[in-house]
PAZAPA-4460 file (N, C-alpha, C; in steps of 0.05 Angstrom, whole numbers, plus 32768, in hexadecimal, padded with zeros to 4 digits):
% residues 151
    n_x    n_y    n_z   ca_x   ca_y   ca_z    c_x    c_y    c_z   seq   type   mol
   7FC7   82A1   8199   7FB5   8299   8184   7FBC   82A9   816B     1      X     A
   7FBE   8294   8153   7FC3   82A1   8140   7FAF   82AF   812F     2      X     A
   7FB3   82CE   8119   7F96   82D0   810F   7F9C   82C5   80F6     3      X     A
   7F79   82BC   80EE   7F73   82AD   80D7   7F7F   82BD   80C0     4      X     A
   7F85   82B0   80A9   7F83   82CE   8091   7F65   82CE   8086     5      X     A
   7F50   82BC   808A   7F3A   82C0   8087   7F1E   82CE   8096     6      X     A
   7F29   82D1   80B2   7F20   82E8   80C6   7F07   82D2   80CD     7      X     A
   7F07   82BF   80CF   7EF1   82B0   80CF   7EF6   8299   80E6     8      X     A
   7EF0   8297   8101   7EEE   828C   8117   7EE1   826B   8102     9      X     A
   7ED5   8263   80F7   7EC7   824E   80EF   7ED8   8240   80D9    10      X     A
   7EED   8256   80CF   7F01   8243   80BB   7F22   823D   80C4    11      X     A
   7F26   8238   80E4   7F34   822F   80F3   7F32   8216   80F9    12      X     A
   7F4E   820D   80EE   7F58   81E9   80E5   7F55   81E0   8102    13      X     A
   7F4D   81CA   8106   7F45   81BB   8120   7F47   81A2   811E    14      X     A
   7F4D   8190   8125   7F4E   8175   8127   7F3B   816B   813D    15      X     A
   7F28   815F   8138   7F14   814E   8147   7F1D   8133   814E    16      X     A
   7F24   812C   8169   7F2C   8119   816E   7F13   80FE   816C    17      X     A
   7F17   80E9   8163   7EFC   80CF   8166   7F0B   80B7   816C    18      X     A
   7EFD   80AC   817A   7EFF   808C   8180   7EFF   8085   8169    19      X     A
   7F15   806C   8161   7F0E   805B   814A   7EF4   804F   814C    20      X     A
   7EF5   8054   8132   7ECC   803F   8135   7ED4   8023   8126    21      X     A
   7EC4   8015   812E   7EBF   7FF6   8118   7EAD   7FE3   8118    22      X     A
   7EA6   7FDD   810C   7E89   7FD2   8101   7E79   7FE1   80F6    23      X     A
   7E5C   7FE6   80FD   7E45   7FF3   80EC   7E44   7FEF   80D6    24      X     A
   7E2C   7FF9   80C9   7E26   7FF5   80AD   7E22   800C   809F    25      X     A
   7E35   801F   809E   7E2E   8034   8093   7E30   802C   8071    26      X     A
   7E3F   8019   8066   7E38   8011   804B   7E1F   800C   803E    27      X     A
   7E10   8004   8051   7DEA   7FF7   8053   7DE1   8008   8052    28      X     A
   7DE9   8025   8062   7DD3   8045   8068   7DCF   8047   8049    29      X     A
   7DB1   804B   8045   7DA2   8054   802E   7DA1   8071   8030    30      X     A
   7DA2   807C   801B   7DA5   80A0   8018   7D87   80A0   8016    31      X     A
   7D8A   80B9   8027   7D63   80CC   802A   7D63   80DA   801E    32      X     A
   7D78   80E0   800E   7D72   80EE   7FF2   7D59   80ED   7FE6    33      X     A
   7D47   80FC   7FDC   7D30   80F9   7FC5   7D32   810C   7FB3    34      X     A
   7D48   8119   7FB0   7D48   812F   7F90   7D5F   8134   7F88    35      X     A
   7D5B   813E   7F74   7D7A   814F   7F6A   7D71   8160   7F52    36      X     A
   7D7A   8173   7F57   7D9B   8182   7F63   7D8C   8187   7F81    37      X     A
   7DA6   818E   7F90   7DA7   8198   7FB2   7DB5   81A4   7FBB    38      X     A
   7DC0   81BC   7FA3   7DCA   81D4   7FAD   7DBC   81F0   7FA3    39      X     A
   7DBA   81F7   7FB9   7D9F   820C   7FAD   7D9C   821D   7F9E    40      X     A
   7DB8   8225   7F8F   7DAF   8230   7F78   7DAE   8221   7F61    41      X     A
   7DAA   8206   7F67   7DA4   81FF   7F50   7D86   81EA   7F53    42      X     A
   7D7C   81EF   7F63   7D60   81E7   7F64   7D4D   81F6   7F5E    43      X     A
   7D35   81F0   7F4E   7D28   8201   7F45   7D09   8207   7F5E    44      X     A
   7D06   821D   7F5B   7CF5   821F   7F74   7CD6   820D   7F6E    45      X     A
   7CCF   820B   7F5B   7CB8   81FB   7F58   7CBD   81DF   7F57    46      X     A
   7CCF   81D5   7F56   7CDA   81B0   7F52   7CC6   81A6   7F65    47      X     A
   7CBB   8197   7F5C   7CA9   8183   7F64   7CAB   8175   7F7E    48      X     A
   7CC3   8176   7F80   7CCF   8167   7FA2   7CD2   8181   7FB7    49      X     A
   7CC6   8195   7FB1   7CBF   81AE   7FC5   7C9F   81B0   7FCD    50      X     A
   7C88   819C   7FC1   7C74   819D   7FBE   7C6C   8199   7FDD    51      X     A
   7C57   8199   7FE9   7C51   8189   8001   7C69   8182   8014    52      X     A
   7C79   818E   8010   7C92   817D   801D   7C99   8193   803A    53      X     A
   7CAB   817F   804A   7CC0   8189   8056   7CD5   8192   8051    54      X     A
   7CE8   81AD   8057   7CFA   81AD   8048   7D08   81AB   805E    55      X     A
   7D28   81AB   8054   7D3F   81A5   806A   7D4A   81B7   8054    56      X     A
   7D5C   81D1   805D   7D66   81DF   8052   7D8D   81E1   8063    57      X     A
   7D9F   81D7   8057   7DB2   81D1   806A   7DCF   81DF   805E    58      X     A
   7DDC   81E8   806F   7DF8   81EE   8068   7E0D   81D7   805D    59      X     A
   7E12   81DD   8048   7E27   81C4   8042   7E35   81B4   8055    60      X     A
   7E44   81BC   8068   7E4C   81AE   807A   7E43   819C   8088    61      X     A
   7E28   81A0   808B   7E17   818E   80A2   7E19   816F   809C    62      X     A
   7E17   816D   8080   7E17   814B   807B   7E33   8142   8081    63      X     A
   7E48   814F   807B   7E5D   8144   808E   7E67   8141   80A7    64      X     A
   7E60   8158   80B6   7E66   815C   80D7   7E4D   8149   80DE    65      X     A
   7E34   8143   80DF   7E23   8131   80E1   7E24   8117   80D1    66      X     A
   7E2B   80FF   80DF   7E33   80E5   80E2   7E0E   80E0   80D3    67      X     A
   7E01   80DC   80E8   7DDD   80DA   80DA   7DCF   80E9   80CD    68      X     A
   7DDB   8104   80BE   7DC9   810F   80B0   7DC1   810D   80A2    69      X     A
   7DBE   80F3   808D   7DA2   80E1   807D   7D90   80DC   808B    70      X     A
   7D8E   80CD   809F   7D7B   80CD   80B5   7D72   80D5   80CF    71      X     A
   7D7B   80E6   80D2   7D7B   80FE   80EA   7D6B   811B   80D7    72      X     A
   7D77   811F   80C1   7D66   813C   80BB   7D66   8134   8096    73      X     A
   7D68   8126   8087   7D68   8128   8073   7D4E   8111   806A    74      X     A
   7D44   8105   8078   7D2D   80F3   806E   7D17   80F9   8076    75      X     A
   7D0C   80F9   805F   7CED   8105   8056   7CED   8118   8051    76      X     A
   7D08   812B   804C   7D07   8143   804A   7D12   814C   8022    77      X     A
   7D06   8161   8021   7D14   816A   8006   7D29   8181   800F    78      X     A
   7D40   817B   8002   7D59   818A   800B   7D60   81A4   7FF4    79      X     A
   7D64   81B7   800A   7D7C   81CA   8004   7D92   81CD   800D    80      X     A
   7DB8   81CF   7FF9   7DC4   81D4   8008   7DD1   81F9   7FFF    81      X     A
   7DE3   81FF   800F   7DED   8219   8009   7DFD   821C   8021    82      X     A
   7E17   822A   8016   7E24   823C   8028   7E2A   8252   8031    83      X     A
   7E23   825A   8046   7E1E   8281   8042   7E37   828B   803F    84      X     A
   7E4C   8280   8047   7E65   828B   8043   7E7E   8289   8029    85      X     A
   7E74   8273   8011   7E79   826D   8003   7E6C   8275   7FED    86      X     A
   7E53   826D   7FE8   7E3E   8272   7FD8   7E43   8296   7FD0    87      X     A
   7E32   8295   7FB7   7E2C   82B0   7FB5   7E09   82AE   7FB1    88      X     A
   7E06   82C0   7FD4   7DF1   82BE   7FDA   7DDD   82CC   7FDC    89      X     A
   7DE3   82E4   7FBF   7DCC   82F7   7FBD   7DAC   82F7   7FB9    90      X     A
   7DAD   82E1   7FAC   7D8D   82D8   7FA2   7D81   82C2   7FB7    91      X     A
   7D90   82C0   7FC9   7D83   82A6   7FD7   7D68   82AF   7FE6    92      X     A
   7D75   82C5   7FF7   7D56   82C2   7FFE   7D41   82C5   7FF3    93      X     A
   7D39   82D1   7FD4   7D24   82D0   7FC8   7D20   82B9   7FBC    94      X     A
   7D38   82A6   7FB5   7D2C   828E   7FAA   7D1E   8276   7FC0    95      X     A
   7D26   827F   7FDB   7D17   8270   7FEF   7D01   827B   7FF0    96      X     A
   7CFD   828F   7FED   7CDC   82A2   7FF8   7CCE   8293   7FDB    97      X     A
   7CD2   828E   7FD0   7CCB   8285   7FAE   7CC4   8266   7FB8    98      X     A
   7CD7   825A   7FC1   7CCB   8242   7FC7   7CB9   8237   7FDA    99      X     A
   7CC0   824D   7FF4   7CA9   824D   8006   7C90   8253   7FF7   100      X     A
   7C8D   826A   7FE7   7C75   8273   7FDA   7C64   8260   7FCD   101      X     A
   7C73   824F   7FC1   7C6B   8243   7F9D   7C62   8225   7FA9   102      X     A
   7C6C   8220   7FBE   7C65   8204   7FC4   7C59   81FD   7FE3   103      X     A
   7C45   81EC   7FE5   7C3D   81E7   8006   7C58   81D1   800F   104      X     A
   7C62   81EB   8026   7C76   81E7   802F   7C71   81E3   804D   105      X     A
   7C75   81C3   804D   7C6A   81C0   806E   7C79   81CB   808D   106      X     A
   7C8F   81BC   807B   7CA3   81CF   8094   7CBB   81D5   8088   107      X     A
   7CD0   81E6   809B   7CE4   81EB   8094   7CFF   81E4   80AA   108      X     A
   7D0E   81D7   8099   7D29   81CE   80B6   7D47   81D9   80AC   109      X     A
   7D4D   81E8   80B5   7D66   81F8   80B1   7D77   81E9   80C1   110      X     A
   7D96   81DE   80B3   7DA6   81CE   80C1   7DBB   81E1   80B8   111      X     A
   7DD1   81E5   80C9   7DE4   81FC   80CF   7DF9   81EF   80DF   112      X     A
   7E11   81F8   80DD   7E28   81F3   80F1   7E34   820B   80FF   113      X     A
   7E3A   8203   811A   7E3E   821A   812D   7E53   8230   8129   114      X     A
   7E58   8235   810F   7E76   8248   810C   7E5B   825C   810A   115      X     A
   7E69   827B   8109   7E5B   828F   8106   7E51   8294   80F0   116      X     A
   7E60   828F   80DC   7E5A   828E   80BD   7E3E   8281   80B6   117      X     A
   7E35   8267   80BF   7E21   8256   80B3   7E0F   8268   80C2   118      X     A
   7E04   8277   80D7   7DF6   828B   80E0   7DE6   8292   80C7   119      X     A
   7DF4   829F   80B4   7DED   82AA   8098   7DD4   829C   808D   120      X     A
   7DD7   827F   8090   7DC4   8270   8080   7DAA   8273   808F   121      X     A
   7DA5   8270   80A7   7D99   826E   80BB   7D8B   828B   80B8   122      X     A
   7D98   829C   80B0   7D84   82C1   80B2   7D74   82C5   8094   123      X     A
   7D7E   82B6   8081   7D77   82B8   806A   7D5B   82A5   8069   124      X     A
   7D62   828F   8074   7D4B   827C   806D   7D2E   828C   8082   125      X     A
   7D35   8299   8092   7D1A   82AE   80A1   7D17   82C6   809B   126      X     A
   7D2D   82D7   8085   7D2A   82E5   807A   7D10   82D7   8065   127      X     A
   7D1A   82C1   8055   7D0B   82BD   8039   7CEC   82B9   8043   128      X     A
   7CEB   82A4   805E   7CCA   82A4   8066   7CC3   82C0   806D   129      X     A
   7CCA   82D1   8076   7CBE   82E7   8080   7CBA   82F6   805B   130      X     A
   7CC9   82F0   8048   7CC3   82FA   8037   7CAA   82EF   8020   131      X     A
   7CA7   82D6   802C   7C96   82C2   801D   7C77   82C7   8020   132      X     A
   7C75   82D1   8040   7C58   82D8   8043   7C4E   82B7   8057   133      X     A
   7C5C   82A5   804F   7C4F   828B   8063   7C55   828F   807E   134      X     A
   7C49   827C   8091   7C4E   8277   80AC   7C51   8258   80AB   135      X     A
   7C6F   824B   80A8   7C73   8234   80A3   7C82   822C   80BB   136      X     A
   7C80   8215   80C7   7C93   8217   80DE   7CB0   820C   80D3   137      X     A
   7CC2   8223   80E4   7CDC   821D   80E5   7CEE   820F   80F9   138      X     A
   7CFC   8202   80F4   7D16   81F9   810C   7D2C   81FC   8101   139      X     A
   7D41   820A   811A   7D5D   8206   810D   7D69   81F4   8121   140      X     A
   7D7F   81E9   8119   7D8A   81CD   8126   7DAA   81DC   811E   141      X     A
   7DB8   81DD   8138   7DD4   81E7   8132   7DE1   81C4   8135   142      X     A
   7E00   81C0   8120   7E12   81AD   8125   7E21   81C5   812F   143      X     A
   7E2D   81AF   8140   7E4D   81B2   814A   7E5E   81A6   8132   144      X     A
   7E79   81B5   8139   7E8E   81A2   8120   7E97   818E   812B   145      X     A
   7E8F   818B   814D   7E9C   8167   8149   7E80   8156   8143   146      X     A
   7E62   8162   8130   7E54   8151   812B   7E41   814F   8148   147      X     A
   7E40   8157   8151   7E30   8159   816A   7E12   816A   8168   148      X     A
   7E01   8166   816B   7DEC   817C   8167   7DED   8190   817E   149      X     A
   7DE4   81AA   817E   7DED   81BB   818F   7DCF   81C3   819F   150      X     A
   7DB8   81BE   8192   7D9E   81CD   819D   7D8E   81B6   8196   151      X     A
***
């Protein structure tokens, strides 16, 4: 086994083997989108689509390695995305504890992929509630990279 130059088990090239597919309507799938912007530092913590809401707070990756994540974790929900390993992610957890704070925040769904890296996103978003002062319920939902849910 060769080592990475990035020391990073999660940024190892892989080829996912798939059955050809054909048919469906993924041209028809309607986006569960309801806001913009949806990368979290550029959402503002009071935006109106944090109000009453659900949030889905997700690692960039997830909408791709997940085939249904418009309708599996992204509908009805107001989105955050971010990458812990990319991002520069000094302020995040206070701008989550900010959003938890500032708005009735019904729940919270942390979507993550199983490399060790997206971990990051996952400690931060329970760092920020524990900093927020709420008791909001959380779930985290790991992908696999062949798109598989893991939990």
């Amino acid at each position: 086994m060769s080592t990475l130059g990035c020391g990073c088990p999660g940024s190892m090239a892989r080829v996912i083997e798939r059955e050809e597919t054909t048919g469906g309507t993924v041209a028809n799938t309607p986006s569960e989108l309801r806001q913009w912007p949806v990368q979290l530092h550029l959402v503002p913590p009071t935006a109106p689509y944090f109000a009453n809401s659900d949030i889905l707070i997700s690692a960039d990756c997830v909408a791709f390695a997940l085939g249904s994540f418009h309708r599996e974790l992204l509908k009805g929900k107001a989105l955050a995305i971010a990458c812990p390993k990319l991002d520069e992610t000094g302020g995040y957890a206070e701008k989550l504890a900010t959003i938890f704070r500032e708005n009735a925040v019904k729940s919270i769904t942390v979507a993550i992929m199983e490399v060790p890296c997206c971990r990051g996103l996952d400690v931060m978003v329970k760092q920020a509630l524990g900093l927020s002062g709420k008791d909001i319920p959380l779930e985290t939902i790991i992908i696999g990279i062949d798109g598989e849910r893991r939990n």
